[in-house]
N, C-alpha and C positions, 0 to 999 in steps of 0.2 A: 466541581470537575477538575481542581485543583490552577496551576498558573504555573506561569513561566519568569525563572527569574531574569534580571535586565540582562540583556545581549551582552555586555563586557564580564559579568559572572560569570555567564556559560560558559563562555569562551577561555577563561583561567580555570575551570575547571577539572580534575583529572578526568579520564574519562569513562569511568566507574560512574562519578555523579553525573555527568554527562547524558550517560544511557538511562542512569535512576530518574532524573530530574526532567528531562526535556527528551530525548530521541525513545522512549519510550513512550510517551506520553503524542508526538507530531505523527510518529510511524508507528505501528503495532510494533510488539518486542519482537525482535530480530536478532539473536547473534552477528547472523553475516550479515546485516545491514552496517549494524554496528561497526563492522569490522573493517567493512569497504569506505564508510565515510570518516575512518580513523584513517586508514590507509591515503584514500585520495583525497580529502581537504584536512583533517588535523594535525597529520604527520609533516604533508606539504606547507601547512600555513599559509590555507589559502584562505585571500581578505573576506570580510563580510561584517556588514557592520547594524546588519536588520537579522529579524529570524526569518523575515520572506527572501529575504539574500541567499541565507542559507542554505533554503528549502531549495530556490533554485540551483545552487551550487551542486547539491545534492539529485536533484532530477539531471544535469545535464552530466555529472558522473555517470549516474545509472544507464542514463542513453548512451554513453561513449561506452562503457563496460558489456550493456547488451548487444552492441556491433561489434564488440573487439570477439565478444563471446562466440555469436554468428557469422564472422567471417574467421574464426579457427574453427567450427564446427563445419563450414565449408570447403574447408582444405583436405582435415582431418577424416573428416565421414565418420564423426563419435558423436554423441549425445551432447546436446547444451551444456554446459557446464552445468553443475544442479544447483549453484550458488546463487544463480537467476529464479529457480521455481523454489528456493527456499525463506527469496526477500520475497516474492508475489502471495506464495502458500501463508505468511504467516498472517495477512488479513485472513476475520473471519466472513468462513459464508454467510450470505445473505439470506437472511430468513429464519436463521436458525431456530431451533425447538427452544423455551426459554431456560430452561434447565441447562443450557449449554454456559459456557461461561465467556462472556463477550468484556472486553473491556469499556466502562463506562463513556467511553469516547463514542466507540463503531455500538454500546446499545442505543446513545440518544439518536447516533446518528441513523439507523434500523428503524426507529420508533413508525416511520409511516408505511413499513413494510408491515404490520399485524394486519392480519385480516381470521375470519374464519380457518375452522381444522383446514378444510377443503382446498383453500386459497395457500393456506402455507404448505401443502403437501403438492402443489403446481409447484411453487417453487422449488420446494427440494429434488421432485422431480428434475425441474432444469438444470438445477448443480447440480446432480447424476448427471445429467448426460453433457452438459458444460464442462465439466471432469471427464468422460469419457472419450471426448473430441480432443480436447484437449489436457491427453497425461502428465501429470505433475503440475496443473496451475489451477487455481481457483479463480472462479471470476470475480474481478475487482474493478469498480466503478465507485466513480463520486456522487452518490446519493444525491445530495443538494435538495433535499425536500421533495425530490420527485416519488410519483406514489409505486407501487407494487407493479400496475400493469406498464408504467410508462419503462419499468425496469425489467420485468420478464419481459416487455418486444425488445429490447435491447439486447437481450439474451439469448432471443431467439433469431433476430441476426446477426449475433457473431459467431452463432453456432453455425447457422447457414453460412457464414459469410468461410471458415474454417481456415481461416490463414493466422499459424501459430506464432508464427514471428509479427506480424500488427497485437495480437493480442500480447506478447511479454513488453512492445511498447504502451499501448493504452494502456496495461498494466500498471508500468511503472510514469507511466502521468498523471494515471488516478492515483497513486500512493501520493504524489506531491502532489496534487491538488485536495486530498483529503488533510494532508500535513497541512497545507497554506489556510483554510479554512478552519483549520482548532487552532491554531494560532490566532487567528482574527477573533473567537470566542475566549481562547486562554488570556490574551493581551490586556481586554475588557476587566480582565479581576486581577489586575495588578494595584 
C-alpha cells in the first residue's frame, strides 16, 4: 500500500513530490486540495512536526475555508464556492461497480461494503439520490470497518436529515479522518 517518508522529508520537499508522495496517498488526488494546503499551511510555514499534526492542520483549514466560503455565499446569494464540492467529489462513491477504478487506499478501505448484485445496487441507489439532495457532493464517510447496512442507515439519515452545509462539514472531517487512519496503516511499513 506503499509508505510515508519521515515527516522532516516531506516537509523539504517541493511540492510536486509532496502531492506524488504523501497528500495523494492521506487524501484522494485533489488539485484544489493540493492547492488550498499549499496556500494555507506551506506557503505560511505553518509548524507541524507528526503527519497526525498535519492532518489536523489541514482539517482545521478546510473548516475555516468552509465558513469563510458560507458566510460569503451568505452575503453574496451565489453558489458555494465550487472549490469545496471539488475537495469533497474527489472521494470515491461507496460501493462502487468493481470495474470502476478506486484507489488502493478507498478499495481496501470498501472491502466490507461487497455484498450481492442486489445489495450493491441499494447502494448505488442511495448515491443517486445522496447526490440528488445534495448537488455537487458525494457522500463521504469514514468507513472504519463498519459493514454496508450500518452505512446505508447512515445515509439514509442524512439524506433525511437534508442540511447541506452539516454535510460539506462531516464531509471534510471524514477526509481527515480517513487521512489520520492511512497514516496509522502507512506509518506501520516504515
Amino acid at each position: 500500500m506503499g509508505h510515508l517518508p519521515p515527516i522532516e522529508i516531506f516537509k523539504s520537499q517541493p511540492l510536486s513530490e509532496k502531492k506524488k508522495l504523501v497528500l495523494d496517498q492521506l487524501f484522494e488526488p485533489c488539485d484544489s486540495l493540493t492547492s488550498l494546503i499549499n496556500e494555507s499551511i506551506f506557503v505560511k510555514n505553518k509548524p507541524f512536526n507528526t503527519y497526525q499534526q498535519f492532518i489536523e492542520l489541514v482539517r482545521a483549514e478546510l473548516l475555516t475555508f468552509l465558513s469563510f466560503c458560507e458566510f460569503v455565499q451568505s452575503r453574496t446569494h451565489k453558489g458555494i464556492n465550487p472549490v469545496v464540492n471539488k475537495i469533497i467529489s474527489a472521494h470515491p462513491r461507496l460501493g462502487v461497480p468493481k470495474d470502476h477504478q478506486l484507489s488502493e487506499h478507498s478499495s481496501h478501505e470498501q472491502r466490507n461494503l461487497a455484498g450481492t448484485k442486489e445489495m450493491r445496487q441499494k447502494l448505488q441507489d442511495l448515491n443517486d439520490e445522496y447526490e440528488q439532495t445534495f448537488p455537487g457532493l458525494k457522500y463521504v464517510v469514514f468507513v472504519n470497518g463498519r459493514n454496508r447496512d450500518e452505512i446505508m442507515d447512515d445515509m439514509r439519515m442524512r439524506i433525511k436529515r437534508n442540511e447541506i452545509e452539516l454535510e460539506r462539514k462531516e464531509a471534510f472531517n471524514a477526509i481527515c479522518d480517513i487521512a489520520l487512519d492511512r497514516v496509522s496503516k502507512l506509518e506501520t511499513k516504515l
